[in-house]
Structures are given as structure tokens and as C-alpha cells.
Kinemage of the C-alpha trace (Angstrom):
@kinemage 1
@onewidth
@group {chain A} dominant
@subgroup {mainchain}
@vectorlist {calphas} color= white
{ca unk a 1} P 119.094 94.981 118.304
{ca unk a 2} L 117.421 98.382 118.251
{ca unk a 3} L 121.085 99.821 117.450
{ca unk a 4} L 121.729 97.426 114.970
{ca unk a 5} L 118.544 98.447 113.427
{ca unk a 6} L 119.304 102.169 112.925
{ca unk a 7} L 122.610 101.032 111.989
{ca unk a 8} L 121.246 99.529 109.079
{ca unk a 9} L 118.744 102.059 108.442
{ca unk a 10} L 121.188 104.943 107.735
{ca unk a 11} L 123.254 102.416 105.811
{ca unk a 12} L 119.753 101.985 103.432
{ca unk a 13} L 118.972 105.267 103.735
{ca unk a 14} L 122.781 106.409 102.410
{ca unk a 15} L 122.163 103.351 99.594
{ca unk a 16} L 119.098 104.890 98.394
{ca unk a 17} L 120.291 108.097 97.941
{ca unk a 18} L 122.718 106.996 95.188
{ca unk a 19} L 119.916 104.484 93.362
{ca unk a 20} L 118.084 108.098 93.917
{ca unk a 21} L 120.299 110.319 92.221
{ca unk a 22} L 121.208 107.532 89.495
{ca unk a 23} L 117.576 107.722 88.806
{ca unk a 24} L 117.508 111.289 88.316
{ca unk a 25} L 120.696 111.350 85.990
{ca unk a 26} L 119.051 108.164 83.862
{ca unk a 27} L 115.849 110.143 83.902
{ca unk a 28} L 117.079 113.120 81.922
{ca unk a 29} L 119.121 111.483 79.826
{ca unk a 30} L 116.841 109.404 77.953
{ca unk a 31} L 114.836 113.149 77.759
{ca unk a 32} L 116.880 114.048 74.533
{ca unk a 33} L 114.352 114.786 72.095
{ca unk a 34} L 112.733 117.888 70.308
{ca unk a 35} L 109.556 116.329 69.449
{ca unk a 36} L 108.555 116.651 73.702
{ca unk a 37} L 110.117 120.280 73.491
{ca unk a 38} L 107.479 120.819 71.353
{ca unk a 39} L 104.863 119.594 73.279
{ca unk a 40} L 105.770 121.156 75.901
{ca unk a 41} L 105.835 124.415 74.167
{ca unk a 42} L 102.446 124.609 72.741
{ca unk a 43} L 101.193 122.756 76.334
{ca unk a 44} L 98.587 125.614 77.807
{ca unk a 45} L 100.058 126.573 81.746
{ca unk a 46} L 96.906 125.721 83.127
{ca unk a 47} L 97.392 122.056 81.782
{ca unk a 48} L 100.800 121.756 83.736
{ca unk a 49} L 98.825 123.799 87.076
{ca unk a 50} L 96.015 120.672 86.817
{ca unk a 51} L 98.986 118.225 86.505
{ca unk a 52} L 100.918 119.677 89.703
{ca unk a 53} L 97.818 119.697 91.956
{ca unk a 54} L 96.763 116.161 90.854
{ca unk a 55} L 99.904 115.082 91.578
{ca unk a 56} L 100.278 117.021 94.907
{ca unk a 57} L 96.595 115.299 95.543
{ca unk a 58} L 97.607 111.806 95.134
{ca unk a 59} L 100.603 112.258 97.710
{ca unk a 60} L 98.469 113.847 100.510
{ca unk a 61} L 95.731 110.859 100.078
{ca unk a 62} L 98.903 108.547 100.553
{ca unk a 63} L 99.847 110.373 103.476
{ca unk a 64} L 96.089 110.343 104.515
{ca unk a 65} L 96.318 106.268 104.641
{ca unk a 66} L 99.361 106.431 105.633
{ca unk a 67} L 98.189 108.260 109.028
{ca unk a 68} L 95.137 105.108 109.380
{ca unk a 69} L 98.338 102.766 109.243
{ca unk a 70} L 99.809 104.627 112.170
{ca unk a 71} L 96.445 104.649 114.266
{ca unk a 72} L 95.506 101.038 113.332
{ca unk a 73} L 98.642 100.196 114.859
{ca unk a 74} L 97.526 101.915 118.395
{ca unk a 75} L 100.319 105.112 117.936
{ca unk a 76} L 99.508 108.236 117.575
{ca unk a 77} L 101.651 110.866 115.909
{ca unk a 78} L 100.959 114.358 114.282
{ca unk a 79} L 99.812 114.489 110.751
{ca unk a 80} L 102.647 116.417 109.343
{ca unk a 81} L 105.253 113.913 110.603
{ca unk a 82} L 103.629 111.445 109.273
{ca unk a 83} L 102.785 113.362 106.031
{ca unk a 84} L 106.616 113.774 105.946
{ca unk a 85} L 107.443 110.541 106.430
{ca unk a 86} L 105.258 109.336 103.931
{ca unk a 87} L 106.356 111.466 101.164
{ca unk a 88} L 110.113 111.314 101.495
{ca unk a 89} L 110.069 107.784 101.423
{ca unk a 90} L 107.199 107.101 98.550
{ca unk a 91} L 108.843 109.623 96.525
{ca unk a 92} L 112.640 108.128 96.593
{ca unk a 93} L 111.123 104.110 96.642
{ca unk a 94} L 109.200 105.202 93.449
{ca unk a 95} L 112.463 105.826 91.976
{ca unk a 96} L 114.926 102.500 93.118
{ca unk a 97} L 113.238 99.757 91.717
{ca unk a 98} L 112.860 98.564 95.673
{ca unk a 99} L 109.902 99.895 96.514
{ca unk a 100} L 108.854 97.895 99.254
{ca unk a 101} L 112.392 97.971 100.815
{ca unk a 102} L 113.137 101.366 100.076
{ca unk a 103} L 109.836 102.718 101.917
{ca unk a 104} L 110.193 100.641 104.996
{ca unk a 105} L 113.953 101.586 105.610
{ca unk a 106} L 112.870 104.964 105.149
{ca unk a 107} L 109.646 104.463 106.963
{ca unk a 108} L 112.096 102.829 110.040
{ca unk a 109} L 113.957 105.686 109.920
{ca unk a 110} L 111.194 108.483 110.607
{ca unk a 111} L 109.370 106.322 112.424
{ca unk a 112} L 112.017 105.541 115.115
{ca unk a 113} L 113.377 109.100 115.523
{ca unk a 114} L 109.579 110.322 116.440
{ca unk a 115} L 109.615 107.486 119.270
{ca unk a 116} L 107.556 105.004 117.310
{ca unk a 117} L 108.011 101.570 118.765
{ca unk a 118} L 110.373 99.432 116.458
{ca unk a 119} L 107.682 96.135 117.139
{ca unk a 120} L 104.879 98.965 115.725
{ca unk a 121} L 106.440 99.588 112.652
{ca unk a 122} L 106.148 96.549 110.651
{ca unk a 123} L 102.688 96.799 111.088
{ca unk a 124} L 102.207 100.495 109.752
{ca unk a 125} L 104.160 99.659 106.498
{ca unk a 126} L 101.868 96.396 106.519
{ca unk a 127} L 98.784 98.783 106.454
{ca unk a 128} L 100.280 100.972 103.698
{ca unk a 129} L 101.371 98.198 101.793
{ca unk a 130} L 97.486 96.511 101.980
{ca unk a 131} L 96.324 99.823 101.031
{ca unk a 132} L 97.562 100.354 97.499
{ca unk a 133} L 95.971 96.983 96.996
{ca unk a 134} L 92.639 97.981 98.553
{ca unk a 135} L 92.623 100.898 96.401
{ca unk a 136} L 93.698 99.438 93.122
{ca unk a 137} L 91.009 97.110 93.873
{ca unk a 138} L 88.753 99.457 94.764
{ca unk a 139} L 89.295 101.280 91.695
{ca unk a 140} L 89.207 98.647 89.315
{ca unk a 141} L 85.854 97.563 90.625
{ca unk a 142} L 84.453 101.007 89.905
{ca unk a 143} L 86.109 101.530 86.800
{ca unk a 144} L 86.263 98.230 85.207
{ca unk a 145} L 82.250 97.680 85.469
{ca unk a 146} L 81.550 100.973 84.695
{ca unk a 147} L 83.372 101.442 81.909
{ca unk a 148} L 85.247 98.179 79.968
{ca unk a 149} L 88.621 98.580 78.759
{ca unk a 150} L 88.577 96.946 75.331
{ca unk a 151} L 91.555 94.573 75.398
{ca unk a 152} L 93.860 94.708 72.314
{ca unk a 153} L 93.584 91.834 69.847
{ca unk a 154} L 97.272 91.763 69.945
{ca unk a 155} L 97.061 90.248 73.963
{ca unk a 156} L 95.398 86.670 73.627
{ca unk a 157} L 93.790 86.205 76.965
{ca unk a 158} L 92.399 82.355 77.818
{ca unk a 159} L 88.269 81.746 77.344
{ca unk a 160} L 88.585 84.464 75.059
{ca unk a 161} L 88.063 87.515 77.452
{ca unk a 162} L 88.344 90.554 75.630
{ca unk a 163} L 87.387 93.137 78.223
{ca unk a 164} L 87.811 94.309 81.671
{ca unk a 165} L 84.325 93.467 83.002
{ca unk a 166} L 85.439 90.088 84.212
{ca unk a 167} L 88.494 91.760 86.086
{ca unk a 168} L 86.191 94.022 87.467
{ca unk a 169} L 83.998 91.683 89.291
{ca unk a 170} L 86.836 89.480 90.879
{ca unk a 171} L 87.964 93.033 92.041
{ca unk a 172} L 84.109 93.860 92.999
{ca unk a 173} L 84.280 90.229 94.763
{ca unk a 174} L 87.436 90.550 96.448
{ca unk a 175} L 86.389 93.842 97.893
{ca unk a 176} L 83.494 92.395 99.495
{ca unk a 177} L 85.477 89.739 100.605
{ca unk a 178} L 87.759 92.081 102.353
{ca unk a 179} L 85.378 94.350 103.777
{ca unk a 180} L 83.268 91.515 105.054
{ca unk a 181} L 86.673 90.399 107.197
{ca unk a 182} L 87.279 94.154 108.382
{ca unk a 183} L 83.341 93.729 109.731
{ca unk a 184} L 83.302 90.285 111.520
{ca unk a 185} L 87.711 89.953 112.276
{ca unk a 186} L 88.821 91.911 114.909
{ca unk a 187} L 91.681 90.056 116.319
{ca unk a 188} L 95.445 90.102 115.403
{ca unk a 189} L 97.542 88.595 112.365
{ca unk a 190} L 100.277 87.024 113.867
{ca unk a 191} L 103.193 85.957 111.460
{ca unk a 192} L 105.660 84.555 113.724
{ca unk a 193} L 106.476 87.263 116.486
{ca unk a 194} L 104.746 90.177 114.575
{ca unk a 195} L 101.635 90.882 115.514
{ca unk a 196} L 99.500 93.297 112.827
{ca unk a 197} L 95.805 94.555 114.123
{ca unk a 198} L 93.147 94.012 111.872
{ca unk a 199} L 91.790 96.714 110.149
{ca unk a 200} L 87.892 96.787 111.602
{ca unk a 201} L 85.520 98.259 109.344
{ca unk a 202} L 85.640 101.720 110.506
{ca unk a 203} L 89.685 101.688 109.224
{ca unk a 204} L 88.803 99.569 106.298
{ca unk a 205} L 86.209 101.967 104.561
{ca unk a 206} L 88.906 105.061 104.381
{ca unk a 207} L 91.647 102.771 103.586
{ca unk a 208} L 89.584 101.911 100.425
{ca unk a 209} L 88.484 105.668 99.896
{ca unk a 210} L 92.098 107.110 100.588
{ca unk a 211} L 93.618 104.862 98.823
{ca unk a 212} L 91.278 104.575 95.408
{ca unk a 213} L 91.515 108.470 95.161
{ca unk a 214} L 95.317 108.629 95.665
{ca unk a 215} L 95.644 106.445 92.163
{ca unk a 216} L 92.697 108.185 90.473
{ca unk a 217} L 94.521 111.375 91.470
{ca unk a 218} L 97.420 109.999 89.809
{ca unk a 219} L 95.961 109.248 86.673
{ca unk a 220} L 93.841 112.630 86.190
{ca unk a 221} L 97.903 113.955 86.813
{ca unk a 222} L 98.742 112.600 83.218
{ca unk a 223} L 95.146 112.881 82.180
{ca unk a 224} L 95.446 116.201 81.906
{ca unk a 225} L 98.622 116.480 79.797
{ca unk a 226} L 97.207 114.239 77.097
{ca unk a 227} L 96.808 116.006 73.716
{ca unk a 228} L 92.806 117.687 73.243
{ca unk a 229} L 90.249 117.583 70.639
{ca unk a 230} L 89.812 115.189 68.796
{ca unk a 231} L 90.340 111.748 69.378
{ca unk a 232} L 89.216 112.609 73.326
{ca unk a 233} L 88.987 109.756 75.794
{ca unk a 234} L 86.607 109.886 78.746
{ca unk a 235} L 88.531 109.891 82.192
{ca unk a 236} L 86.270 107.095 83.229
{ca unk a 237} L 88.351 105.416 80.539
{ca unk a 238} L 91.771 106.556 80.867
{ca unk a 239} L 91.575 105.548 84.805
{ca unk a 240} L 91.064 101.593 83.673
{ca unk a 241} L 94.175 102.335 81.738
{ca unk a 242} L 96.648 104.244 84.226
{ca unk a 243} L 95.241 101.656 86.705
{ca unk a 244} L 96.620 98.773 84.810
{ca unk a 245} L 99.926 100.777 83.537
{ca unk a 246} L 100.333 101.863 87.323
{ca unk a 247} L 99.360 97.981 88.858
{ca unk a 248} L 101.924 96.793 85.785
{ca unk a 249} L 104.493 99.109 86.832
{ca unk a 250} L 104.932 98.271 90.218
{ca unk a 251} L 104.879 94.460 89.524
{ca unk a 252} L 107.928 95.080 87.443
{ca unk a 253} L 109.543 96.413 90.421
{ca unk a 254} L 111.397 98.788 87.870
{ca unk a 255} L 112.474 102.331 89.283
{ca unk a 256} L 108.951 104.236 88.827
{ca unk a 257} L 107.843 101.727 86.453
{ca unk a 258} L 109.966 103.081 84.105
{ca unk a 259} L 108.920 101.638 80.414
{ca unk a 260} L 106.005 99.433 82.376
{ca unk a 261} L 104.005 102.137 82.372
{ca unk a 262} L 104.657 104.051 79.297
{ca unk a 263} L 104.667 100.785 77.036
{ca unk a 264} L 101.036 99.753 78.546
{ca unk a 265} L 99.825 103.355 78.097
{ca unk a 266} L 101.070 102.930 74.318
{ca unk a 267} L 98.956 99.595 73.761
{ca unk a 268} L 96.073 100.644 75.551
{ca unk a 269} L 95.076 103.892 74.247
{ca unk a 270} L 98.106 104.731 71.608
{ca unk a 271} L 95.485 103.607 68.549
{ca unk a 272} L 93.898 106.736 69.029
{ca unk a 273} L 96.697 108.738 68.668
{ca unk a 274} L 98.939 109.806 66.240
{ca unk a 275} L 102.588 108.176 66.570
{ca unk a 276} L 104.367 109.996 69.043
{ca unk a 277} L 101.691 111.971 70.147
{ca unk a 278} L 102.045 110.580 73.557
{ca unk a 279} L 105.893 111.091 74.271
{ca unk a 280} L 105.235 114.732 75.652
{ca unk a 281} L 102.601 113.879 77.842
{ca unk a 282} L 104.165 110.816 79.483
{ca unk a 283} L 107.448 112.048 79.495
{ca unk a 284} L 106.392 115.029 81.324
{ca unk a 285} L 103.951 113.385 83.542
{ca unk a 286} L 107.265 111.582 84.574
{ca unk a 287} L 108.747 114.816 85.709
{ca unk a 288} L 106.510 115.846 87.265
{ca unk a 289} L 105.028 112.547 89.215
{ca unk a 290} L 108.582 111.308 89.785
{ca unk a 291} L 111.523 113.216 89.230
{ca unk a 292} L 110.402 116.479 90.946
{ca unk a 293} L 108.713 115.080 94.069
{ca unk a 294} L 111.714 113.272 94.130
{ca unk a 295} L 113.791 116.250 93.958
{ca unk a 296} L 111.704 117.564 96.665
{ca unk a 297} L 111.906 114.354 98.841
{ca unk a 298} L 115.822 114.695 98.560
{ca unk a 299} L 115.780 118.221 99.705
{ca unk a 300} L 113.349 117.701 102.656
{ca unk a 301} L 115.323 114.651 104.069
{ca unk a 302} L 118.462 116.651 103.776
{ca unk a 303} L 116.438 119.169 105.850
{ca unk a 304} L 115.309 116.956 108.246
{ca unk a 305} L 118.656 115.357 108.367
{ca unk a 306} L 120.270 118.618 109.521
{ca unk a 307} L 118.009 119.518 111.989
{ca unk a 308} L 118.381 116.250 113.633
{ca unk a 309} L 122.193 116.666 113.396
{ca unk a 310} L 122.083 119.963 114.418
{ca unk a 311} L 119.924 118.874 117.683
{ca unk a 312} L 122.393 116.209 118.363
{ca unk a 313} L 125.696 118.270 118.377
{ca unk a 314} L 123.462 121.154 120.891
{ca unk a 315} L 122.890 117.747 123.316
{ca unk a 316} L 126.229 116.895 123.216
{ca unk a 317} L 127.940 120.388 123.553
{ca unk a 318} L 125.156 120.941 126.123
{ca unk a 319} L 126.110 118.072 128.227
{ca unk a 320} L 129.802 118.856 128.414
């Protein structure tokens, strides 16, 4: 079964490398316009320095719950494995349209070769999995109390809700909810044969932390690109809106969200704007969040992948 696993592992992995580099092709070719050329150009360098370590930010805080996954699951591993693992998988599943397939072939596939029990890995992608849900809850709590997003009388929402403040207390709720079950639950999920430990509190509370501050991170990474002076929009704002684009995205299950989040950015905040004022900004946000960590994901699996290879072909010329 184990082999069989692997087996189908590489097969993914091979698989996503094609939806990967069919993402990268569709990704500059709907860049053909001068009006983000000219964006760019007049875009100060210390915008696009902000932009990089935002973005660099938000993928170390995934690592960083990524790691909690791996000790709530009773393993231990070094950071930097698991920081690798982490990113080269987040940063090709953000780009098939699979995310939650992509990362745990990928995750399988790290996981395994640094002796990580195949029964323990369903639960570390389980923890991962929770966690963007912890922290877009987490966020939305903080930023949809403290500051409302207005809802656009275009959407029509039922009892005629037209802000965020009742979204933000079901989030506020929820989060209590969960928290109270990481304080008083300390036994196992079982689903079937899987068994997934409980978060307890004291894995709960950075989960939340780790994870909020990986999608704030994410947001300040486009923040910053968005035009200045005046109209300006408070970050406390813009996070309610890159939260929602980001949640949005995802649910779509569209590589990166691609459109998702754009098209919500556009309804939420585009009135303040003049018409394609935004297309710079998001487009390069895109390169930057996506298509260049996944770049850099392709080049450190290939990496990885030789050094494996080579280590192999040394233990079998070593045996004979």
C-alpha cells in the first residue's frame, strides 16, 4: 500500500507540474496591456520591496502553522523541511485549481521521504487545512467588528444586512466556539480508521495567531501596490476586503482565484477608484503572490528532486 502510495504521489506530483506551468503560460498571457506597464513604471521600488516582504511574510506564517500541524500530530521534524514542504506545495496548489489535492500529494510526497509516518500525514494536512479557516475566522472577527465593510447596494443580502458586523460576530462566535473545544476536548477525531489529535488550547491559540497574520500579510502584499493619495483606504479596511476576495477565491477552487479575487476587489473598493486604476496593482500583486513563488516552488522541487535522485543512484552504485 505504502508503494502504491508513492506511486501515485509522483504520478500527482508529475500532473501538477503541467496544470503548473499551464498556469504560468495563461498567467502572462492575459498580461497584454500598456495601461499596467504604466503602472508599473511610475510604481516607487520601495512599493514593490513592501510587496515582496509581505508576501515572503505570509508564506513563513504558513510554514509556521504548518510546523504546529506536524507537532500536533506527535512528529517532529526540522523547521526548514517543513518550511520547504510547505512552500513548494502551497505555492504550486495556489496555481491548479486543486488546492486541497494538490497540497496533500505534495505534502505526501515530502512528508514520506523525511520518514513521516503515512497514517500521520492525513492528520498534518487536516491541521493546515483547519488553519486557514481558524485564521480567516480569526481575522474576520477582528476586522469585521472593528471596521464594517459597507456592502454594495448592487448585492441584495436577506433581512436587509448591509454590512459586515453581523459576519463578524458569527466569526467572533465561532471562534469562541472553537477555542472553547481546544480547552475542554482533548481526545482524538476518529473518521473511520484516521485518527486526528485535537488541537488543545496551547496549539489552538498559535494556529489562530499564525494563521490570521499569514492572510493579513497577504493583503498588506497588494495593499501596498494600490495607487496613493487621494481616495486612500485604511488597511483596517482593505483587510475586510482581501479577506472576502481571498475566502471567495478559494471557494471557487479556480487556479489562485484567478478572476474571484480580482472581480470582488473591483466591487468592493473599485468606487473609489478611477476605472482601471486597479489593473496594475492586482495584476502585479498576482506576480508577485503567485506566479513568482511559484516559479520559485518549481525550481526548489527540481532541486530537491535531484538531490534525492542523486542520493539514490550513490546507494545503488554504492551497493554494487
Amino acid at each position: 500500500t505504502y508503494v502504491w502510495m508513492q506511486r501515485i504521489a509522483i504520478g500527482v506530483m508529475v500532473v501538477l507540474f503541467v496544470f503548473c506551468i499551464r498556469a504560468l503560460v495563461r498567467e502572462f498571457q492575459a498580461m497584454r496591456s500598456t495601461v499596467w506597464l504604466e503602472y508599473i513604471r511610475e510604481l516607487p521600488w520601495t512599493a514593490v520591496a513592501w510587496s515582496l516582504f509581505f508576501c515572503f511574510l505570509s508564506y513563513l506564517f504558513i510554514a509556521g502553522y504548518e510546523y504546529l500541524a506536524v507537532l500536533n500530530a506527535r512528529e517532529k521534524l526540522p523547521f526548514h523541511k517543513v518550511a520547504l514542504a510547505s512552500f513548494v506545495s502551497i505555492s504550486m496548489s495556489h496555481n491548479t485549481g486543486m488546492s486541497l489535492f494538490a497540497s496533500t500529494s505534495m505534502r505526501f510526497r515530502f512528508m514520506s521521504r523525511y520518514g513521516v509516518p503515512p497514517a500521520s500525514i492525513p492528520a498534518i494536512v487536516t491541521f493546515s487545512s483547519i488553519s486557514y479557516a481558524v485564521g480567516a475566522i480569526t481575522a474576520g472577527a477582528i476586522f469585521f467588528l472593528w471596521h464594517p465593510l459597507v456592502i454594495p447596494t448592487s448585492i441584495r443580502l436577506p433581512f436587509h444586512i448591509q454590512t459586515t458586523h453581523v459576519l463578524g460576530f458569527i466569526c467572533l462566535s465561532l471562534l469562541v466556539v472553537y477555542f472553547s473545544a481546544a480547552l475542554f476536548r482533548s481526545s482524538e477525531i476518529r473518521i473511520g480508521s484516521l485518527r486526528i489529535p485535537f488541537p488543545g488550547l496551547k496549539r489552538a491559540l498559535p494556529q489562530a495567531l499564525f494563521s490570521a497574520i499569514e492572510l493579513i500579510a497577504a493583503g498588506a502584499c497588494m495593499y501596498v501596490l494600490l495607487p496613493k493619495g487621494d481616495p486612500h483606504i485604511p488597511f483596517d479596511q482593505f483587510a475586510g476586503v482581501y479577506l472576502v476576495a481571498s475566502v471567495l477565491g478559494l471557494a471557487a477552487n479556480v487556479p489562485g482565484g484567478l478572476g474571484v479575487v480580482e472581480a470582488t476587489v473591483l466591487l468592493l473598493i473599485g468606487e473609489h477608484y478611477e476605472t482601471g486604476a486597479l489593473l496594475g496593482p492586482l495584476i502585479l500583486f498576482r506576480l508577485i503572490y503567485y506566479v513568482l513563488t511559484l516559479i520559485i516552488g518549481l525550481i526548489m522541487l527540481f532541486i530537491h528532486e535531484g538531490f534525492h535522485i542523486r542520493a539514490l543512484v550513490k546507494d545503488i552504485t554504492g551497493k554494487e
